[in-house]
C-alpha positions in Angstrom: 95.2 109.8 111.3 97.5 111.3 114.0 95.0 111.4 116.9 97.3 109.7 119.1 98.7 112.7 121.1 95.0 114.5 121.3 93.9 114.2 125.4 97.2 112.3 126.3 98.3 114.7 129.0 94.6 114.3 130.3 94.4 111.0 130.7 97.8 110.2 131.8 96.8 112.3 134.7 94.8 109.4 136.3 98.0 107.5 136.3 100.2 110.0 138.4 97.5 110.3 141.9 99.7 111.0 144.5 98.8 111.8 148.3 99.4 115.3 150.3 99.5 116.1 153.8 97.4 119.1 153.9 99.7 120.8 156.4 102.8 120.8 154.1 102.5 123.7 151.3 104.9 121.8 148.9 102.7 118.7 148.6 99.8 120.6 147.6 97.5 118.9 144.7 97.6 120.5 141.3 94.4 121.2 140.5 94.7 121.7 137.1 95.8 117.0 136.8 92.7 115.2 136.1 92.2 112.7 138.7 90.5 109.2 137.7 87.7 110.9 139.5 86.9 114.2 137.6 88.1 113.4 134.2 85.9 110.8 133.1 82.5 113.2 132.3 81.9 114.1 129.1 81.8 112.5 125.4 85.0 114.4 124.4 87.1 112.6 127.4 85.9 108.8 126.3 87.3 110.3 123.0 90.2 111.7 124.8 90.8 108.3 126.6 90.5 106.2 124.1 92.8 108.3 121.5 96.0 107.7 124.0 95.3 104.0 123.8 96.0 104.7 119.8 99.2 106.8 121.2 100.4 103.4 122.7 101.1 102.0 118.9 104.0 104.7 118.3 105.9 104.1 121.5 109.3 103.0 121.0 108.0 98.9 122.4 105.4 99.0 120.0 105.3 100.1 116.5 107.9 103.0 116.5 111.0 100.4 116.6 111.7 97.4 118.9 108.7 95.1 118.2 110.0 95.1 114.6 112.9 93.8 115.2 111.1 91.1 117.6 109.0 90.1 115.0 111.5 90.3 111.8 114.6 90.4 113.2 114.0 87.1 114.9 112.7 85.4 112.1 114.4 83.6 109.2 114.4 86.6 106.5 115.9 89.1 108.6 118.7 89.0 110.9 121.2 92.0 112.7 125.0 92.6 112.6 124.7 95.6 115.2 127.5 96.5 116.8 125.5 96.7 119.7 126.1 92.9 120.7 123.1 92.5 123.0 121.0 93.7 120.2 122.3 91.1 117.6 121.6 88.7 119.8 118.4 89.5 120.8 117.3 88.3 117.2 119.6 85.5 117.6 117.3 83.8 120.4 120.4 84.7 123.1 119.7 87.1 126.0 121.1 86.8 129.2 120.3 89.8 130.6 116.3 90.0 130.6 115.2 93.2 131.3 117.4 94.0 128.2 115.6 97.8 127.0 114.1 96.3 124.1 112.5 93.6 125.3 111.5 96.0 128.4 110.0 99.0 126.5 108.2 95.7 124.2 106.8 94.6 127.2 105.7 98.1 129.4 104.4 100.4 126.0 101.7 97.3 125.3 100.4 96.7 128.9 100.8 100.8 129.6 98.6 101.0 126.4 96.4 98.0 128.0 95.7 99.9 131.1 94.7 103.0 129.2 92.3 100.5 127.4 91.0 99.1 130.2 90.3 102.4 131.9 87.7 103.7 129.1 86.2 100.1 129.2 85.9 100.7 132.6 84.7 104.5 133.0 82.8 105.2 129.4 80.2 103.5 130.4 79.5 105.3 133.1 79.5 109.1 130.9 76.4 110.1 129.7 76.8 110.7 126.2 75.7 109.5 122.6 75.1 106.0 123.1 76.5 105.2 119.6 80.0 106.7 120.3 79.7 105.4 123.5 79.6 101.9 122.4 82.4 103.0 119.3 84.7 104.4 122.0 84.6 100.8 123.8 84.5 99.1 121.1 87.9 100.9 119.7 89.3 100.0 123.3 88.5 96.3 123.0 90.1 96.0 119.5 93.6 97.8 120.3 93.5 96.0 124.0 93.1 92.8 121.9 95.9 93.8 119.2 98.2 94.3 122.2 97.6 90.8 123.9 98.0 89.6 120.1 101.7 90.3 120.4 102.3 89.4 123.9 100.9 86.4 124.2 102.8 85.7 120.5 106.3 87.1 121.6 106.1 86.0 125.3 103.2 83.5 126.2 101.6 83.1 129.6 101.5 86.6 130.3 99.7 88.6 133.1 96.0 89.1 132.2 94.8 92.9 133.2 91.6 93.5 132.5 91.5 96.2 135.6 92.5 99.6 135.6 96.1 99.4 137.4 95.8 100.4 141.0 98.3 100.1 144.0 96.8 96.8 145.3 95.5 95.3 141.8 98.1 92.3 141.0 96.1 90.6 137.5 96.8 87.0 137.5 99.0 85.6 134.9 97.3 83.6 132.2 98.4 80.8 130.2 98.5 81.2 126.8 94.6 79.4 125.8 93.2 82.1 128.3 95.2 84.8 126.9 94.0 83.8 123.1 90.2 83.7 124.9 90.7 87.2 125.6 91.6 88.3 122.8 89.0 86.5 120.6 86.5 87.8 123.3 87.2 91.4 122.8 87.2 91.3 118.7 84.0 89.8 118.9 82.5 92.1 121.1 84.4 95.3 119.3 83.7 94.2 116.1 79.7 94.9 115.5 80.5 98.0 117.4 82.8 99.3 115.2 82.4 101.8 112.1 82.7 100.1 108.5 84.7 103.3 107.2 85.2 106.7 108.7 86.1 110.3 107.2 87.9 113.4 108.0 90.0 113.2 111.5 88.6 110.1 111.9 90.3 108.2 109.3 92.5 105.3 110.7 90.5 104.3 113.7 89.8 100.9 113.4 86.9 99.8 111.7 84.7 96.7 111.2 86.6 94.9 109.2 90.1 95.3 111.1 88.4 93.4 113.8 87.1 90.7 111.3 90.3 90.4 110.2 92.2 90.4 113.2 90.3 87.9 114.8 90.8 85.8 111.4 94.5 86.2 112.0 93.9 84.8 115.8 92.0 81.6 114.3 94.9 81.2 111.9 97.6 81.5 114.3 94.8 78.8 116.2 94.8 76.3 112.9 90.7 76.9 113.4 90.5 77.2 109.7 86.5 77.1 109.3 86.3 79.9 111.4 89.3 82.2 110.0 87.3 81.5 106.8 84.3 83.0 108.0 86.1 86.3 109.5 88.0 86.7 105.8 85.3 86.0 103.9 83.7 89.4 105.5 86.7 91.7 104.6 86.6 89.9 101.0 82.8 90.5 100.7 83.6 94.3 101.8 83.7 96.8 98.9 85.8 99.4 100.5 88.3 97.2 100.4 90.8 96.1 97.3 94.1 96.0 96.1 96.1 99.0 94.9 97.3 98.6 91.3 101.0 100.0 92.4 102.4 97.7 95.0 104.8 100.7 96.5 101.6 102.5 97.5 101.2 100.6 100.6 104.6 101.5 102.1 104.5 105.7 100.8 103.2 108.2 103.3 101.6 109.7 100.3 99.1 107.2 99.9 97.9 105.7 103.5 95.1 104.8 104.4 94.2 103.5 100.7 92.1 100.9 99.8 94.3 98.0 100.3 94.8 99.6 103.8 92.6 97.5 106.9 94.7 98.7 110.0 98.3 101.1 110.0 99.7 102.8 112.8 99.8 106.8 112.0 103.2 107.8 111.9 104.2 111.8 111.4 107.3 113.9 110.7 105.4 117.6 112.2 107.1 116.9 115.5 110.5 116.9 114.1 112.7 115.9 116.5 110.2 115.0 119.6 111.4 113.0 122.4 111.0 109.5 123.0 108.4 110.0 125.2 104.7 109.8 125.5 103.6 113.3 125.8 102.7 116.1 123.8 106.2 117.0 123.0 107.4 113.6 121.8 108.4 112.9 118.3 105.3 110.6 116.1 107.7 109.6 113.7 109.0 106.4 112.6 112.3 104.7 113.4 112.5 101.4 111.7 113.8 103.0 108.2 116.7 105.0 110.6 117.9 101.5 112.0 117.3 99.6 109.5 118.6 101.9 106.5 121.7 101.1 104.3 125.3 102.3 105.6 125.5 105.9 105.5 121.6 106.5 106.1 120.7 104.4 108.8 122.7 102.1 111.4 122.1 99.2 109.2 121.3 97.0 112.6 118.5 94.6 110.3 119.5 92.8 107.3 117.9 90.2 104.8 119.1 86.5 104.6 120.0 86.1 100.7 117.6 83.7 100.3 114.9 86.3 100.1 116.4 87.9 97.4 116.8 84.5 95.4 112.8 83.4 96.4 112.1 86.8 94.4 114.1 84.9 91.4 112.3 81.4 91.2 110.3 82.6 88.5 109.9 85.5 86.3 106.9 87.9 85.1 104.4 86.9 82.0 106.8 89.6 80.6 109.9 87.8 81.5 111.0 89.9 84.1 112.4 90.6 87.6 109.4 90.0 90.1 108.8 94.1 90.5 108.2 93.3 94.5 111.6 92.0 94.6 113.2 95.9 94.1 110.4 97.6 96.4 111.5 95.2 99.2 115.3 95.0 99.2 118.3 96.8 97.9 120.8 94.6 96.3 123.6 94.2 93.9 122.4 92.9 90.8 125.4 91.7 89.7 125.6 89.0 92.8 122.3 87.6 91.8 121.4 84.7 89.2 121.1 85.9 85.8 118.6 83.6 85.2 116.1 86.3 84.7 117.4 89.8 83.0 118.3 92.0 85.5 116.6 95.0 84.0 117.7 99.1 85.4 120.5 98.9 88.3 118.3 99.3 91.8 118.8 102.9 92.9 120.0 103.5 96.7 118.7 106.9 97.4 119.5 108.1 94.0 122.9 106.8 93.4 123.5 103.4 91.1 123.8 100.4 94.0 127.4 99.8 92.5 128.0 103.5 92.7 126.8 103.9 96.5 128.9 100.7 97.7 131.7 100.0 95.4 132.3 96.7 94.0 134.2 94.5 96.2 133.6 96.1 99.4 131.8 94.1 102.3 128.5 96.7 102.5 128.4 96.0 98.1 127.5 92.2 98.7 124.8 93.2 101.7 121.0 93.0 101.5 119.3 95.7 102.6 115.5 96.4 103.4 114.2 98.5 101.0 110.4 98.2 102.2 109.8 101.3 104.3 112.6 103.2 103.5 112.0 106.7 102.6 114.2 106.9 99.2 111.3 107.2 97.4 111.0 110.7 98.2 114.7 111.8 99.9 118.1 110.8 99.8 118.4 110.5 103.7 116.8 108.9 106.9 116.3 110.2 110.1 114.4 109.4 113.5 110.9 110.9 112.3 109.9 108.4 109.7 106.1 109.9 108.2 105.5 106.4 106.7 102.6 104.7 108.8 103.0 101.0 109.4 100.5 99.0 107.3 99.7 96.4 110.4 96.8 94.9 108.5 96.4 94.8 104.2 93.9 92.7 102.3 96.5 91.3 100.1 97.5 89.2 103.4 93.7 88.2 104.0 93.4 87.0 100.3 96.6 84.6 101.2 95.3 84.1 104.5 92.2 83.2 103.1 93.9 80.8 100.7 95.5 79.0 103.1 92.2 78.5 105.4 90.7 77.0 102.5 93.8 75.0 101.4 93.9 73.6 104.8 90.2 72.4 104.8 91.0 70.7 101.6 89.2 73.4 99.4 92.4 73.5 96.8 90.6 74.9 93.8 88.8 78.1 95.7 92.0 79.0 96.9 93.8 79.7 93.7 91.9 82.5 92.3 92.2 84.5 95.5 96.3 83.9 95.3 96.5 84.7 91.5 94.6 87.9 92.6 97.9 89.0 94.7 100.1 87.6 91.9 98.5 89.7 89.1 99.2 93.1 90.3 102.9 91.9 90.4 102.5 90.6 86.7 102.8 86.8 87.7 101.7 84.2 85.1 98.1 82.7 86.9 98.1 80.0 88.8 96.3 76.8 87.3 94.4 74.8 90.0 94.5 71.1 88.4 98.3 71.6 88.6 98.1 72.0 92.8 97.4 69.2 95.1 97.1 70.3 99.2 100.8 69.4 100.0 101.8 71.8 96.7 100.0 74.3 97.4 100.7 75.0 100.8 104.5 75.2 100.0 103.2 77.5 96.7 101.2 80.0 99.5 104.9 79.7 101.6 106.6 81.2 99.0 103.7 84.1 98.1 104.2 85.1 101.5 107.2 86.1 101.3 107.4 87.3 97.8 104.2 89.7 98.9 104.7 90.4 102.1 108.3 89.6 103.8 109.5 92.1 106.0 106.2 93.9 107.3 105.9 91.8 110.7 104.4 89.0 109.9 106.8 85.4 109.3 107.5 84.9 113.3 102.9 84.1 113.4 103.8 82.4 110.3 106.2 80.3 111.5 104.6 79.7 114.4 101.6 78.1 112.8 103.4 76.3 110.1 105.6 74.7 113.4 108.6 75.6 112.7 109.3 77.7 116.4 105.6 76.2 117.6 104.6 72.6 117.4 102.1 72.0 115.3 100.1 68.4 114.8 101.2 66.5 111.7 104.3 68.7 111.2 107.7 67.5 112.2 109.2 70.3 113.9 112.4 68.9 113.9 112.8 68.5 110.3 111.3 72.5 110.2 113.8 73.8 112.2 116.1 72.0 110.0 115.3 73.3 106.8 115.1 77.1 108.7 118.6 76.6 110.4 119.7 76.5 106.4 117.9 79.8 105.7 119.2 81.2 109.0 122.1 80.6 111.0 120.6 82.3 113.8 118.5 79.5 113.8 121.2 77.3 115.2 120.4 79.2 118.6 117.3 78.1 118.5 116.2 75.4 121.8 113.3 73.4 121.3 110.8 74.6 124.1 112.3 77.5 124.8 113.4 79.7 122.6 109.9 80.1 121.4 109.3 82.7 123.7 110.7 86.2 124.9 112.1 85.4 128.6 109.6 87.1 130.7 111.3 90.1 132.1 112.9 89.3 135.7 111.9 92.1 137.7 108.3 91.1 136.7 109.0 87.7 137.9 110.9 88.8 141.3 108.2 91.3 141.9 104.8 90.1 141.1 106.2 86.6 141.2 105.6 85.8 137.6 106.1 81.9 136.1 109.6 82.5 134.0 108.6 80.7 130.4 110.1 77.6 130.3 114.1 76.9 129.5 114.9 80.3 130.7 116.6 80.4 134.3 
């Protein structure tokens, strides 16, 4: 679905009312800008409003580029060499300067998307329309609103709490990080009976029913409130639209979105070739992780994957005896610099050339991990800015992990097993045998399915944060954590106990609407 763009100019209107003096000709109103006052009438403007609240998940803060490398970048199975030095450091929990442009466009694309949510929760009601799509429309505002605090309050904590349309005097308070989490669980649950269970035609890739159940099962996770994570999974389990594909590259191909392993992705286009980086009808709707994160020659090469990802592909092989076939859809490596402990099979291809062809032997960029996942190889031997790959933010091979750990953690071993070996068997993994798992082994077994399934698509930093490794966590020695991740990760070594947890809130914010900086930083 690229509805993103459709009524963006409209709405963006309301957010540029300026006054004129009636007795000078040059600061005469256009009558041709909606005003807050005259756009909000009919059914097709609640659709309108709420489809540049979807726009806000391609800006350059949110999906389009930056917030990956908060997310994986920052974590332990990615890391950057960019020569831009503020950028490398930004995943290496070291900014001085904090209004540095990525963490500023993170931080103004999600509450500029907020304050579009928050107006049509605030003016639908008042349209006379359909009361179904009413409620849809403000249902689909509550559950992107909600997906937006999600990675605030996750990257930068007690953060401002609008729940207003922005006006010159409105000044939202700033929340602590339990109201924040309210919030959020407070929209999902009232979006989520609200919502369509499946769409069709244009409307494909809103979000539905079960992205909310699942979303909010991702906010009791990140909560340890297993019982009730449980309960949200078990919906999107018990939903028949709903499965896993039986080709694992299918969920990063923009030849086959919006499948049936798909619950939530961010509609990402290459028709704009070229766009701007704006938000406006001329901007670009294309992708740019692949273009910064693509091997030397295609992309700027500024993430990277820690080696031990590649060798937790290598702990075990297939029923068949071989390579784990995730292993080559997620990275581009040099076979010969890996354990032979499991036949290395056809030499990974880098955009049509042999790896040892592309990067000669020897050479530093010949021993370097790349990210494979997302990359547009598949199809063409180059990158550019305008990526048409959407970004699978929510896949029911994560709930049936997620799911697997809920139950694990409420000491329901056994039923966790069969949803795991579900994941494992499209990969060709011998299954799992539940007498041989206690709680303890298992949750480091789940650790290590994560990653094998689903490293590099956004989601370590929540789970280290809820197995306390950056967060603290009850019963888990964060010290010993940090240890073991400082040996995965260097950039680790950076990291300060109560601070470096969180973003620094940005320091204009904090000089101007006299924010709380997050503790540790100055």
């Amino acid at each position: 679905m690229n509805i993103s763009k459709l009524g963006l100019c409209a709405l963006a209107g309301t957010l540029l009312l300026t006054t004129a003096c009636e007795k000078d000709l040059l600061k005469q109103n256009n009558p041709n800008i909606a005003t807050s006052q005259s756009f909000w009438q009919t059914s097709d403007d609640a659709v309108k409003g709420v489809n540049a609240v979807y726009s806000g998940l391609q800006q350059l803060g949110t999906y389009r580029r930056w917030i990956h490398f908060a997310l994986d970048l920052r974590s332990d199975d990615g890391f950057s060499s960019s020569p831009w030095g503020e950028l490398a450091d930004f995943t290496k929990f070291r900014q001085v300067n904090y209004d540095f442009e990525p963490s500023r466009d993170i931080w103004r694309d999600h509450y500029r998307a907020i304050n579009r949510a928050n107006q049509v929760i605030d003016s639908v009601p008042g349209i006379t329309m359909n009361e179904d799509l009413k409620k849809r429309v403000i249902a689909e505002a509550r559950f992107l609103r909600a997906l937006y605090y999600y990675n605030l309050v996750s990257l930068y904590g007690n953060v401002p709490l609008a729940l207003e349309p922005s006006t010159v005097t409105y000044r939202p308070a700033q929340g602590t990080e339990a109201q924040v989490w309210d919030q959020v669980i407070s929209d999902l649950q009232a979006a989520e009976p609200d919502l369509e269970v499946a769409y069709t035609g244009s409307d494909i890739g809103r979000a539905t029913r079960g992205a909310a159940a699942t979303l909010l099962g991702k906010v009791y996770m990140q909560l340890r409130r297993w019982p009730d994570a449980s309960t949200q999974f078990q919906k999107v389990l018990s939903n028949t639209n709903y499965s896993l594909v039986a080709n694992y590259q299918d969920n990063f191909k923009h030849t086959t979105e919006y499948n049936s392993e798909s619950i939530f992705e961010v509609g990402f286009s290459d028709v704009n070739l070229g766009g701007n980086d704006g938000d406006n009808a001329s901007s670009s709707e294309g992708g740019q992780r692949s273009q910064f994160w693509g091997v030397p020659g295609d992309g700027f090469t500024d993430g990277e994957v820690r080696p031990w990802v590649r060798d937790e592909f290598l702990t075990e092989a297939t029923a068949a005896g071989a390579r784990d076939p995730r292993m080559g859809i997620t990275l581009f490596y040099n076979p010969q610099l890996t354990p032979n402990t499991i036949p290395r099979g056809p030499e990974p291809m880098v955009y049509g050339e042999p790896f040892n062809t592309r990067f000669a032997p020897g050479s530093t960029n010949n021993s370097r991990i790349y990210w494979r996942k997302y990359s547009t190889d598949y199809y063409r031997n180059f990158e550019n800015f305008d990526s048409p790959i959407n970004h699978r933010v929510m896949r029911f091979a994560d709930v049936l992990l997620l799911q697997a750990e809920a139950l694990n953690e409420q000491g329901q071993t056994a039923a966790a097993i069969p949803l795991i070996n579900r994941v494992r068997a499209r990969a060709g993994m011998t299954p799992l045998v539940a007498a041989s798992f206690t709680q303890a082994t298992l949750r480091t077994r789940i650790m290590h399915e994560r990653v094998t399934e689903l490293t590099g698509e956004g989601l370590r930093w929540f789970d280290l944060k809820r197995w306390g490794v950056v967060d603290p966590q009850p019963g888990i020695d964060q010290t010993a954590a940090l240890t073991a991740a400082r040996q995965r990760d260097p950039d680790f070594n950076n990291f300060e106990l109560n601070k470096s947890r969180l973003i620094p809130i940005l320091r204009t914010d904090v000089d101007v609407a006299r924010l709380t900086q997050n503790p540790g930083w100055q």
